[in-house]
N, C-alpha and C positions, 0 to 999 in steps of 0.2 A: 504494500500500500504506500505510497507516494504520498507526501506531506510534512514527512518528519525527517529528523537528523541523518536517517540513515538514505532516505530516496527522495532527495527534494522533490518539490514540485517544479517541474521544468517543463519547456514543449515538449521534450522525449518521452517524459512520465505521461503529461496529459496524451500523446499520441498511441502511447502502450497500453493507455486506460488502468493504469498504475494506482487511481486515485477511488477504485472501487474495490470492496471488501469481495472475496472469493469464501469458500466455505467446502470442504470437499466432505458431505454427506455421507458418505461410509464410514469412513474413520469415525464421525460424529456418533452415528447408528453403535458403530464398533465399541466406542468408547465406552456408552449409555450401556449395552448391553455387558461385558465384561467389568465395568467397574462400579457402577450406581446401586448397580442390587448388594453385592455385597456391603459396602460403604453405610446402605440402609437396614441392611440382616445386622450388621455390627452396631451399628449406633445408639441402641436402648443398651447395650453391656456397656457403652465408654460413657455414657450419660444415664444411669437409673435413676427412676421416679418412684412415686408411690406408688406406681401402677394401677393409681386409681381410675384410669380414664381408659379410653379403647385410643390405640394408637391410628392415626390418619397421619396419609401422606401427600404435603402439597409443593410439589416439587415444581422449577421455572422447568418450562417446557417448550421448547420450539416447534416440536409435535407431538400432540398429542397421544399416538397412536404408538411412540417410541416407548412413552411411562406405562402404557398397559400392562406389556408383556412382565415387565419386572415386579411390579405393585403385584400382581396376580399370582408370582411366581413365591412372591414376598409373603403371601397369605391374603392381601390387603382387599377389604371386598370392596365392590363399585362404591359404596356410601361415604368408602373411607378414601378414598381416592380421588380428589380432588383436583382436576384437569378444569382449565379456563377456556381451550379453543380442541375441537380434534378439526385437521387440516389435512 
């Protein structure tokens, strides 16, 4: 991305289209799936509660459809799982 110290903005950035964010979607997918679940299977042992509540889970999501498979995987039923957009 073009703008900062490392890739000014110049004619060559602006002509590269240097000046917009890219995102490579698998790796993303890849990531959620291999590291999110666990991270949330662990996190009531490195944080315990009184456990007087039922645990939900409102995670930032850029799709929707990404948080299912793991929330599900997690135990977490639909009520508890807390999605703002499926996309």
């Amino acid at each position: 991305m073009a703008g900062g110290s490392l890739i000014p903005v110049s004619a060559k950035s602006l002509a590269l289209s240097l000046r917009h964010f890219t995102m490579d979607g698998p790796a993303v997918r890849h990531c959620v799936e291999s590291r999110v679940g666990p991270f949330i299977r662990d996190f009531p042992n490195a944080h315990p509660t009184d456990g007087a509540g039922q645990p939900h889970l409102v995670p930032h999501q850029a799709d929707g459809r990404m948080v299912q498979a793991p929330a599900a995987n997690l135990g977490f039923p639909p009520e508890h799982t807390h999605l703002t957009a499926l996309h």
